[in-house]
C-alpha positions as CSV (number, residue, x, y, z in Angstrom):
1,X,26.8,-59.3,-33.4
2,X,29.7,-57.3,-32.1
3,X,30.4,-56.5,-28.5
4,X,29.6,-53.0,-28.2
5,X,26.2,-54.0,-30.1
6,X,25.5,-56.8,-27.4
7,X,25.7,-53.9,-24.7
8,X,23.8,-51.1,-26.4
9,X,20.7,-54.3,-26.4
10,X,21.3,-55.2,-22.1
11,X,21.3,-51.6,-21.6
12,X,21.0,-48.5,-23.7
13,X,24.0,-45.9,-22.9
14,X,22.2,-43.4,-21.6
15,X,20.9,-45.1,-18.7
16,X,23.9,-45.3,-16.9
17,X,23.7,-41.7,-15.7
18,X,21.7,-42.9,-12.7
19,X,25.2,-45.6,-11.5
20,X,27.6,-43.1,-11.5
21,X,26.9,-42.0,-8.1
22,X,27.4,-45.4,-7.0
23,X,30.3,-45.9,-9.1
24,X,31.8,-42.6,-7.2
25,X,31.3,-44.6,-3.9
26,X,32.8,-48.0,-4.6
27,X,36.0,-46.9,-6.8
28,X,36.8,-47.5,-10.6
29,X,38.4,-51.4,-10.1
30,X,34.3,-52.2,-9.3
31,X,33.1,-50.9,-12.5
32,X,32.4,-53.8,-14.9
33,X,33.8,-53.6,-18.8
34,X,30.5,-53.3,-20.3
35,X,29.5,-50.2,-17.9
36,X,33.1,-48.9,-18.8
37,X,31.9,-48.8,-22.2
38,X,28.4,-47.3,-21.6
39,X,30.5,-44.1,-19.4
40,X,31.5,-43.1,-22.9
41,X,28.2,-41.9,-23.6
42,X,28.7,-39.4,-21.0
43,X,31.7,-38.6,-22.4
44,X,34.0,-40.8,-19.7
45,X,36.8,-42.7,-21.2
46,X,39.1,-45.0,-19.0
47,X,42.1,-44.6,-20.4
48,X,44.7,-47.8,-20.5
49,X,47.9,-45.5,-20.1
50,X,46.3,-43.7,-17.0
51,X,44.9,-46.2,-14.9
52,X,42.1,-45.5,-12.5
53,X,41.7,-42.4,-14.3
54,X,39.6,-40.7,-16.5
55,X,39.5,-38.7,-19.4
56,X,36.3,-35.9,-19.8
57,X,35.2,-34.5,-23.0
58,X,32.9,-31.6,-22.7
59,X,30.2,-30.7,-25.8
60,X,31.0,-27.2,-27.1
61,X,28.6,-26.6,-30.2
62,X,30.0,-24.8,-32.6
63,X,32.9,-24.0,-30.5
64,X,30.9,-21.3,-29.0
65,X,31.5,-20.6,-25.3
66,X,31.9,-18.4,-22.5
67,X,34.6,-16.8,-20.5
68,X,32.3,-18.3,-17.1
69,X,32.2,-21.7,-18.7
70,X,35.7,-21.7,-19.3
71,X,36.7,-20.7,-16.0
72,X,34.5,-24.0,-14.5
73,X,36.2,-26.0,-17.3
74,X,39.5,-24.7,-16.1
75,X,39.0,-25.1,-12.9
76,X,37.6,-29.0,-12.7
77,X,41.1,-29.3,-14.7
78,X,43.2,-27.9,-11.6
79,X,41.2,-28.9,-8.5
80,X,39.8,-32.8,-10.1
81,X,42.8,-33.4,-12.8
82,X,46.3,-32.9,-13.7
83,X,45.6,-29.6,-14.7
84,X,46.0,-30.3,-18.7
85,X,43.4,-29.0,-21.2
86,X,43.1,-30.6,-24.6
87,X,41.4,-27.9,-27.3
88,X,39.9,-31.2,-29.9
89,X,39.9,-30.8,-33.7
90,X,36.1,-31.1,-33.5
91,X,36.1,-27.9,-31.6
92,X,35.4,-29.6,-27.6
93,X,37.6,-29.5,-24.1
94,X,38.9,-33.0,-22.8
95,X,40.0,-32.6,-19.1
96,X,42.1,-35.2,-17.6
97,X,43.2,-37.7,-14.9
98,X,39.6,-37.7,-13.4
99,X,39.1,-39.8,-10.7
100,X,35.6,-41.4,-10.5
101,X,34.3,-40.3,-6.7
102,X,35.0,-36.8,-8.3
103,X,32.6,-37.0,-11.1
104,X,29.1,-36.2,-9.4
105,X,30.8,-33.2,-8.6
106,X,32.1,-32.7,-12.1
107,X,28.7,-33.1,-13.7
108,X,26.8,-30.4,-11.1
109,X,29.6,-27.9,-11.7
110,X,28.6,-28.7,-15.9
111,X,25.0,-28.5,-15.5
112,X,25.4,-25.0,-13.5
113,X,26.8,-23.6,-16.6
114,X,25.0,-24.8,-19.0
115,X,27.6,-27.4,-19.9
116,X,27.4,-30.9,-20.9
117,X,29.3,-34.2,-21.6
118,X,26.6,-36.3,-23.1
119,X,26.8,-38.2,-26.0
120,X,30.3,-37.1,-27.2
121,X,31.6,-41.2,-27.5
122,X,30.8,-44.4,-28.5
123,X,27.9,-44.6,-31.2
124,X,26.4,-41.5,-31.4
125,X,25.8,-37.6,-33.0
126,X,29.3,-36.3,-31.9
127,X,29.9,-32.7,-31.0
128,X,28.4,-30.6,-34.1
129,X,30.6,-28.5,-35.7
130,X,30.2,-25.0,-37.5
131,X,32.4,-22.0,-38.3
132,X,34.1,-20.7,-35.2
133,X,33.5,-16.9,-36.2
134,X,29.5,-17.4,-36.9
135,X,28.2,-14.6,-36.8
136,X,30.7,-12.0,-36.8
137,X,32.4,-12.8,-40.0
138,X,32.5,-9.9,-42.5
139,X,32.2,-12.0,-45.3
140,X,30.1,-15.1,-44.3
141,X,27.0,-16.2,-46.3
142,X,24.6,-17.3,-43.5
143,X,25.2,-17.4,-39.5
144,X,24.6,-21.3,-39.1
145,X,25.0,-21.9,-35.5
146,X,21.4,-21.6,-34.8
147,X,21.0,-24.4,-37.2
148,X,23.9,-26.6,-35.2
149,X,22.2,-25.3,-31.4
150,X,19.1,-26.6,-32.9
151,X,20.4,-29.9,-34.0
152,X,22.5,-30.3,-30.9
153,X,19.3,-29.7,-28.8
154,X,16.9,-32.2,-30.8
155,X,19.9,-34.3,-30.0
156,X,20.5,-34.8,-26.6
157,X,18.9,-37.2,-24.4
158,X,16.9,-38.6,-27.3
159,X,16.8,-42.0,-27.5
160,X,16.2,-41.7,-30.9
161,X,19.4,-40.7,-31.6
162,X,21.6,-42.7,-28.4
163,X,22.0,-46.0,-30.5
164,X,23.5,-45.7,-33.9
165,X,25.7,-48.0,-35.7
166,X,28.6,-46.1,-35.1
167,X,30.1,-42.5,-34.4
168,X,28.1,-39.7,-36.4
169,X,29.9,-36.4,-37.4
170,X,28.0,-33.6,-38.0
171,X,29.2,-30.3,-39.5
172,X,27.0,-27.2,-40.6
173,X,28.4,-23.9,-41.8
174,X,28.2,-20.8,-43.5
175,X,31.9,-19.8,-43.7
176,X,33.1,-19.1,-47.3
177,X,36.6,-20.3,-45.6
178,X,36.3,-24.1,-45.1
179,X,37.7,-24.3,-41.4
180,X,35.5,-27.0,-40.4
181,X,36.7,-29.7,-43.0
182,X,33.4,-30.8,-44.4
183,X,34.3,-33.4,-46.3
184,X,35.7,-35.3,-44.2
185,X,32.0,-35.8,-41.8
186,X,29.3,-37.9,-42.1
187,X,27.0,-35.1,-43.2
188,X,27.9,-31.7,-43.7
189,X,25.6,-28.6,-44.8
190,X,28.1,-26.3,-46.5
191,X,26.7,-22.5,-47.7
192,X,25.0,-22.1,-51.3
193,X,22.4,-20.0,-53.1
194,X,19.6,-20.9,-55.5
195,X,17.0,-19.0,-57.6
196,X,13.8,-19.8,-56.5
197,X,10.4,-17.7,-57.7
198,X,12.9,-15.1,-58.8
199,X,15.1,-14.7,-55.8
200,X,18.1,-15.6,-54.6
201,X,17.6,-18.1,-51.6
202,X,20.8,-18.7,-49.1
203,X,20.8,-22.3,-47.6
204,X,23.5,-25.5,-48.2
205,X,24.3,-28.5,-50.0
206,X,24.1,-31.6,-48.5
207,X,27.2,-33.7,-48.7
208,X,27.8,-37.3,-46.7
209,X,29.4,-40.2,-46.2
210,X,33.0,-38.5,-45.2
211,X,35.3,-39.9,-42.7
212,X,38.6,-40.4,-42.1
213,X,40.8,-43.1,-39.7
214,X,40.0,-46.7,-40.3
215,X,40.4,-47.1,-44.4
216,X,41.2,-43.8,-44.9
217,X,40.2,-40.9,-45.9
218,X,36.6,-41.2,-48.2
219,X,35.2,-37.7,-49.2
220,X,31.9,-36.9,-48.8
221,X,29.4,-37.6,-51.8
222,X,27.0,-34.4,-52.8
223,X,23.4,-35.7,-52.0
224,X,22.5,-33.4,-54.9
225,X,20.2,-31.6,-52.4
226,X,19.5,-27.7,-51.3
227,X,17.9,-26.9,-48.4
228,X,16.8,-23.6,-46.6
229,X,17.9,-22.8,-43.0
230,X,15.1,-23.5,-41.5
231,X,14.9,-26.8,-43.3
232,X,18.1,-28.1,-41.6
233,X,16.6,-29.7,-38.4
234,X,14.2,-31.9,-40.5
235,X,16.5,-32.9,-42.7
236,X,19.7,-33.3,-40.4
237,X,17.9,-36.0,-38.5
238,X,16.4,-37.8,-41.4
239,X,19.9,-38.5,-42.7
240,X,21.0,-39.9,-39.0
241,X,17.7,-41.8,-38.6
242,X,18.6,-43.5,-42.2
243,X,21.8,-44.5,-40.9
244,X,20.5,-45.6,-37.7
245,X,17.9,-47.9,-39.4
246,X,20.2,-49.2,-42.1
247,X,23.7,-48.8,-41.3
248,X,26.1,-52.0,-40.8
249,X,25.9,-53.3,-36.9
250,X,28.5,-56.1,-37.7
251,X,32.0,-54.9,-38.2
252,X,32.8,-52.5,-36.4
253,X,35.7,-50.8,-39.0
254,X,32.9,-50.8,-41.7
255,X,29.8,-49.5,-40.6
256,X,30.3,-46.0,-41.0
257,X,27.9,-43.9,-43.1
258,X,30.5,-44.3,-45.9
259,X,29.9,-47.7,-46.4
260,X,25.8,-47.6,-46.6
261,X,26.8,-44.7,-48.9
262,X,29.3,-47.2,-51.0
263,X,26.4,-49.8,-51.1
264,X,23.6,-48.4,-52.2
265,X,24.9,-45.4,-54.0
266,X,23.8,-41.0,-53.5
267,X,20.7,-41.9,-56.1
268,X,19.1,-44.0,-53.7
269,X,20.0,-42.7,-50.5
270,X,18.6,-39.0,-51.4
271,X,15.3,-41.7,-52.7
272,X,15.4,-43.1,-49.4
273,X,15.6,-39.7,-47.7
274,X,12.8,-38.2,-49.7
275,X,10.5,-40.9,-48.7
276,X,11.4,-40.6,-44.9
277,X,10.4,-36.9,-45.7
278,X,7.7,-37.2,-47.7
279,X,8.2,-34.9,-50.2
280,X,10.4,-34.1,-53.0
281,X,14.1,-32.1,-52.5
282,X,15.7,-29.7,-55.1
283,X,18.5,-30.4,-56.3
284,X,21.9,-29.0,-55.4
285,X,22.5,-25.4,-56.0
286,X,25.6,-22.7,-56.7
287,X,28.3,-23.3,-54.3
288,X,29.7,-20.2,-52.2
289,X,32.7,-21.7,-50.5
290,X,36.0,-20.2,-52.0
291,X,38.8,-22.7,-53.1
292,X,41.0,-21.0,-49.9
293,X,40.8,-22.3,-46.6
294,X,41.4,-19.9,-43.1
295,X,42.4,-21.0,-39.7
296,X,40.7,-17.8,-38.2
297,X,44.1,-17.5,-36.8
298,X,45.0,-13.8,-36.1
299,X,43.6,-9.9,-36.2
300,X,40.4,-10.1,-38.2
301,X,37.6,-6.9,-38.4
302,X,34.4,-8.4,-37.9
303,X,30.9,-7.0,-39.4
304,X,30.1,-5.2,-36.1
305,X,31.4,-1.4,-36.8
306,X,34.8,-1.1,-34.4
307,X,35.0,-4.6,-33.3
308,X,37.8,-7.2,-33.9
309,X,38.5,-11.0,-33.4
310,X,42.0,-12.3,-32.5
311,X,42.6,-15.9,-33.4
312,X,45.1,-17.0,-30.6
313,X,47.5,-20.2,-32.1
314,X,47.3,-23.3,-29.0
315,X,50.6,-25.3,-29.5
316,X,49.7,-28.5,-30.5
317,X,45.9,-27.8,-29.0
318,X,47.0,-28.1,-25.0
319,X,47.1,-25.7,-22.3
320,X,47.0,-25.5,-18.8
321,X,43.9,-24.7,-16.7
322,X,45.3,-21.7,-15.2
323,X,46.6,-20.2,-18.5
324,X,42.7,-20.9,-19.7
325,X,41.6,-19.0,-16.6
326,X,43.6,-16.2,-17.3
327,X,42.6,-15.9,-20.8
328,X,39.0,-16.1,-19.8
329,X,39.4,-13.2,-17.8
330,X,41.0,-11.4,-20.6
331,X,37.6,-12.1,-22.8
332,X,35.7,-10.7,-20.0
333,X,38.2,-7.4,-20.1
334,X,38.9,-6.7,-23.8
335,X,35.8,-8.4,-25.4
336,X,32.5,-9.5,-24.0
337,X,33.0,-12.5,-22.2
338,X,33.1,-15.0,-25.7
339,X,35.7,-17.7,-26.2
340,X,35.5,-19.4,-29.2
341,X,37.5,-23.1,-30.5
342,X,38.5,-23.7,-33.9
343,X,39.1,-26.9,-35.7
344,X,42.6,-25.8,-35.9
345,X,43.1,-25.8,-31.9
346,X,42.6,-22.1,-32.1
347,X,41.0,-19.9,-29.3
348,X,39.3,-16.7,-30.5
349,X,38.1,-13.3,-29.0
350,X,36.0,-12.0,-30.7
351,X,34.1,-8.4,-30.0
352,X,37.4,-6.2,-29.0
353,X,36.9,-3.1,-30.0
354,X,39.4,-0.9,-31.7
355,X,40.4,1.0,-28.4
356,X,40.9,-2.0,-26.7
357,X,42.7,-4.1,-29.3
358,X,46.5,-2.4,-28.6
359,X,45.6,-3.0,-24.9
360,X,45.0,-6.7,-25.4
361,X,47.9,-7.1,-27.6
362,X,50.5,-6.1,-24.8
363,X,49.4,-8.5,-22.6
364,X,51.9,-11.1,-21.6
365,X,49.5,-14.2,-22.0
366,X,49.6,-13.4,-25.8
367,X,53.3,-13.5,-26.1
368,X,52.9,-17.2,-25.8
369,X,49.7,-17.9,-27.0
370,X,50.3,-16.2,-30.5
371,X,47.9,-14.0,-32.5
372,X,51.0,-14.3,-35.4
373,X,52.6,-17.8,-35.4
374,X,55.4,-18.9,-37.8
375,X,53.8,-21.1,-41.1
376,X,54.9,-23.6,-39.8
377,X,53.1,-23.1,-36.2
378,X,50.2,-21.7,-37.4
379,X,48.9,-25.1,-39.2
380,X,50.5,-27.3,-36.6
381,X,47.5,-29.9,-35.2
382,X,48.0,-33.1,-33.6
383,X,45.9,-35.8,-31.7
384,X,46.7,-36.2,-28.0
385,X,49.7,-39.2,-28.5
386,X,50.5,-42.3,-26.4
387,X,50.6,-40.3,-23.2
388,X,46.9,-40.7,-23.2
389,X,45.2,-42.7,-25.6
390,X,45.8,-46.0,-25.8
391,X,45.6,-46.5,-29.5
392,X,48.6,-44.1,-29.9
393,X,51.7,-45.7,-31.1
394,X,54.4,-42.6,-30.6
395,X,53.3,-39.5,-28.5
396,X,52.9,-36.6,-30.6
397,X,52.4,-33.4,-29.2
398,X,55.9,-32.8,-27.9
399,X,57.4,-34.4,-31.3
400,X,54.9,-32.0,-33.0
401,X,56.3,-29.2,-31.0
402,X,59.7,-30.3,-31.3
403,X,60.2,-31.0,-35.2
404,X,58.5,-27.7,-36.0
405,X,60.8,-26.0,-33.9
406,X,63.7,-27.4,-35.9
407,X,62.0,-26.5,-39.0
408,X,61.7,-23.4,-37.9
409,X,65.2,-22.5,-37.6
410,X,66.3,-24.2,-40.8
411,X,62.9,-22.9,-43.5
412,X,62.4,-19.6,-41.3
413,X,58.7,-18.4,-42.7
414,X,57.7,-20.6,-45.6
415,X,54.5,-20.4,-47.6
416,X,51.4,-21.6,-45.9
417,X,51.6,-25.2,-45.0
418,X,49.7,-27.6,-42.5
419,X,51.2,-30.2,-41.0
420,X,49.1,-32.3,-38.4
421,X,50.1,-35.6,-36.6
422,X,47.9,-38.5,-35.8
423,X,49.2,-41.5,-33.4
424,X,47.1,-44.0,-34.8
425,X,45.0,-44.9,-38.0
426,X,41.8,-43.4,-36.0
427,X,43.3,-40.1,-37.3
428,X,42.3,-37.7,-34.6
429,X,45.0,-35.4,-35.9
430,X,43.1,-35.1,-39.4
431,X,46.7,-36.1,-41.0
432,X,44.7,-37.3,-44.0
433,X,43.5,-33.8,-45.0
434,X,46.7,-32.3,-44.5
435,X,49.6,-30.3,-46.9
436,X,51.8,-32.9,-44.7
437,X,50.1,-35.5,-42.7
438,X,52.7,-37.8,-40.4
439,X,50.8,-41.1,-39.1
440,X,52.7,-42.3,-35.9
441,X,53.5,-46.0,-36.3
442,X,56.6,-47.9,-34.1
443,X,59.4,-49.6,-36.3
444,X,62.6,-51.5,-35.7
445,X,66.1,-49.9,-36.9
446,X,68.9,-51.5,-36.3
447,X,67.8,-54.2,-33.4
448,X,65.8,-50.8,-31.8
449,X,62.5,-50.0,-31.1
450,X,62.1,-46.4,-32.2
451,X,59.5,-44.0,-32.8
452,X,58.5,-43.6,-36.7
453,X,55.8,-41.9,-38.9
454,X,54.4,-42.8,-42.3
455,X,54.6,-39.3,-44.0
456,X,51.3,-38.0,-46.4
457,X,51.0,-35.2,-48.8
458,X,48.5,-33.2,-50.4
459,X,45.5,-33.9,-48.5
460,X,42.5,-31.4,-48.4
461,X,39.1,-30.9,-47.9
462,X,36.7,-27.9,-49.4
463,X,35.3,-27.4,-52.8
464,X,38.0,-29.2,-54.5
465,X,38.9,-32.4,-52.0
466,X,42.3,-34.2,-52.5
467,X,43.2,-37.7,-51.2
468,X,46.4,-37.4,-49.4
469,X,49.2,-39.7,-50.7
470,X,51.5,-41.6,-48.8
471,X,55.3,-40.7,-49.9
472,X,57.3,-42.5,-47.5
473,X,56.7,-45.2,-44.6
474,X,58.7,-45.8,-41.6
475,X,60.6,-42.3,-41.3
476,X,62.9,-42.5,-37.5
477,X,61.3,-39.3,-35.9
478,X,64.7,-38.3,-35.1
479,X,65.5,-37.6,-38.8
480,X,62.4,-36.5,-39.4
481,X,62.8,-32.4,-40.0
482,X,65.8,-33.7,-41.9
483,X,63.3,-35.4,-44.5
484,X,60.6,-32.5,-44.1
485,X,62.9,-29.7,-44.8
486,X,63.4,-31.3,-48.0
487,X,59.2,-31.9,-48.4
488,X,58.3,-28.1,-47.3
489,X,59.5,-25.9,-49.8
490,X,58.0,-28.1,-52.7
491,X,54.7,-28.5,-51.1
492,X,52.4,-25.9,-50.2
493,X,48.6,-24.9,-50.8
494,X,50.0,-23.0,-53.2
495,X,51.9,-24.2,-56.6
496,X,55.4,-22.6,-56.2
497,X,56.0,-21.2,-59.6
498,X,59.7,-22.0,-60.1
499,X,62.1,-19.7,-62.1
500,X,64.8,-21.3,-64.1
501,X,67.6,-20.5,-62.0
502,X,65.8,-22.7,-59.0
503,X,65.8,-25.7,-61.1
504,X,69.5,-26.8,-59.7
505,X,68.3,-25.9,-56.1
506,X,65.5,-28.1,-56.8
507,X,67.9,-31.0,-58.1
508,X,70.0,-30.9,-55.0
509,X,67.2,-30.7,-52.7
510,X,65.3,-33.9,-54.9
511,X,68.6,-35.9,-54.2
512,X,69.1,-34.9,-50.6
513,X,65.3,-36.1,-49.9
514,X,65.9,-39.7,-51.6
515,X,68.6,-40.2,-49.4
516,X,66.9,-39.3,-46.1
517,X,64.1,-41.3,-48.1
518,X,66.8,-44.4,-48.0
519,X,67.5,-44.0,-44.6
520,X,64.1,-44.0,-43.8
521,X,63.3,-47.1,-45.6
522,X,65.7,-49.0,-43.6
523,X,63.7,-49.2,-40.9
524,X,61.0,-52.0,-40.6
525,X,57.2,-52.1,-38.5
526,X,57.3,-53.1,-35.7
């Protein structure tokens, strides 16, 4: 049995909600490993690079919010923290360098908004995700976030649900636009439509057994199952409690849903989950996502008559608590009150109406939060780095910020193109289902220890998933947008259908990329 197993048997994580006071009165250096552990089911992570302090992670379902939450969140970040706000990939807040007396007073400030930390680490549901513009999309098929609320609700506090073999990755949506990269979570509900006694029926397909960091990226198997709406709750937790009940409690970096999915195969897992239901399941019906994908980045009309969303670009997915504060006042002045996170460390407004919209445009806190990024900003993600997670080999965000920059300057705009960076296999940064993925790694060149990144392309999730494929290992990150100038213009979500006359252009570029290739190669791990 494995460590983390050993603890959840002593003591199961969500009991340790009632030592935190005392924790807050005898300091951090009393708290014992295993209780460090257990804090992560409250969403409290004791980070090795900042000792003493700690890193929060707030539950936003859906990435739906609100400009008074935000101003709390914001707030805890500038009088309890170092003021810096992390906007996560799955659509949450992580606040940190938290000190522990302050955290009774972190949680009451939560709970007074309607916020919570529970349950978003160690071996349980993480935060659910769904389409960021729910509800006010003109084209969706179905508003899913009362399906993820729902779920989220059941959820919490449930001791049912607080010991599972491992994290649990939920995503539900009814966005034609896969921004919640579905196949890449444990279970996923994406939008289709059957006939049933005659009429068309809007629900989802089931797909799981996604996942990405350790071994890789594995895309998530159809269950071959439709389900309605109101279906979702039941059969959302049936999955989990299969898992719970069945899923590998040995090693740690194989116990996954993926790897119950890889032993006993989609046939009898949808068996397994028909029995737990006690009934029959239909098969799986017409699809409705498009092949595209959006960031919800930018001006968008909504489905309400005269109102707008602006999808405002994050750099890299962190800002500072007062630029948060300021623009949760801005909701509360242009729009009405609603901030909402994308899986693309976006912010959104949404509800500005037309008369407003030129008014919020001229604002100065949208000159650097961007509602029109370059292509090469505009799919920029990374993971948080080395300056705060311990498993980090390089820090990222800066480098992110940095190499696009440069590229900037030398591609100008480009075709669409994401490029995310992850500091460690874990793959926070979602490298795996990038256009360009860069996996931090440390390497020696030359008698030096420098930072490096493994370099992946054509990674994707949605209708039609790719594998990304590594092209080159051990890249310096100083001669990094060197290489990448030579990737981008050959790689995009798009084919780039070449005319004759670019075939020498294309030679030239080819050679000058297997020499920056060479000079990669040089290098050698660390």
């Amino acid at each position: 049995m494995n460590k983390i197993e050993q603890i959840k048997l002593e003591k199961d994580g969500l009991d340790i909600k009632q030592d935190i006071r005392r924790f807050a009165e005898q300091g951090w250096e009393e708290i014992s490993e295993d209780d460090v552990q257990r804090l992560k089911w409250y969403g409290l992570f004791l980070r090795t690079p900042t000792p003493g302090h700690f890193m929060l992670r707030v539950r936003i379902p859906n990435g739906l919010t609100f400009s008074y939450q935000v101003k709390v969140l914001a707030q805890i970040a500038q009088g309890f923290g170092n003021g810096v706000i992390d906007v996560t990939t799955r659509q949450q807040i992580q606040i940190r360098h938290l000190k522990i007396e302050n955290i009774p007073e972190v949680f009451e400030l939560l709970e007074m908004t309607g916020l919570t930390s529970a349950q978003t680490g160690q071996d349980n549901v993480r935060n659910i995700m769904g389409c960021p513009v729910a509800g006010i999309h003109p084209k969706e098929l179905l508003n899913a976030s009362p399906e993820v609320q729902a779920l989220t609700e059941h959820i919490l506090g449930n001791r049912e649900f607080s010991n599972l073999p491992r994290k649990f990755n939920v995503a539900i949506t009814g966005c034609p636009d896969n921004c919640v990269h579905a196949e890449t979570q444990d279970l996923a509900l994406v939008p289709a439509s059957k006939i049933i006694n005659g009429e068309t029926v809007l629900g989802f397909n089931v797909l799981a057994g996604g996942k990405l960091g350790s071994g890789g990226y594995r895309i998530a198997s159809s269950l071959n199952v439709f389900i309605t709406p109101e279906q979702a709750l039941e059969v959302c937790s049936a999955v989990i409690l299969i898992f719970r009940d069945h899923g590998s409690r040995e090693n740690r970096s194989q116990n996954r849903l993926a790897f119950l999915l890889d032993e006993w195969g989609e046939d009898r897992f949808r068996e397994e989950l028909e029995k737990r239901l006690k009934r029959s399941l239909p098969p799986a019906a017409n699809e409705l996502r498009n092949t595209k994908s959006s960031e919800h980045i930018g001006i968008y009309r909504q489905k309400q008559p005269s109102m707008n969303y602006v999808g405002l670009k994050i750099p890299v997915g962190r800002i500072m608590g007062n630029k948060l504060e300021q623009l949760a006042e801005l909701a509360e002045r242009y729009g009405n009150g609603e901030i909402r996170i994308s899986p693309a460390q976006t912010l959104i407004l949404p509800n500005v109406s037309d008369k407003n919209l030129g008014d919020l445009l001229e604002e100065p806190l949208l000159k650097e939060l961007d509602y029109h990024p370059s292509s090469i900003k505009r799919g920029l993600v990374s993971c948080v780095g080395s300056d705060y997670c311990h498993l980090a080999a390089i820090e990222t965000k800066n480098r992110a910020l940095e190499v696009a920059s440069k590229l900037e300057e030398t591609l100008g705009e480009t075709a669409p193109i994401t490029m995310h960076w992850s500091g460690c296999p874990a793959g926070c940064g979602n490298h795996l289902v990038a256009d360009i993925g860069l996996l931090g790694k440390r390497v020696k060149l030359e008698g030096e220890v420098v930072d490096a990144v493994d370099v992946f392309v054509g990674g994707r999730a949605g209708p039609d998933p790719k594998l990304a494929v590594k092209i080159m290992e051990n890249v310096p990150c100083d001669i990094l947008p060197a290489v990448l100038e030579q990737v981008i213009p050959y790689h995009t979500r798009e084919k780039m259908h070449r005319k004759k006359g670019q075939r020498k252009r294309k030679k030239v570029a080819t050679a000058s990329l297997e020499k920056a290739r060479q000079e990669a190669l040089i290098s050698s791990p660390v």
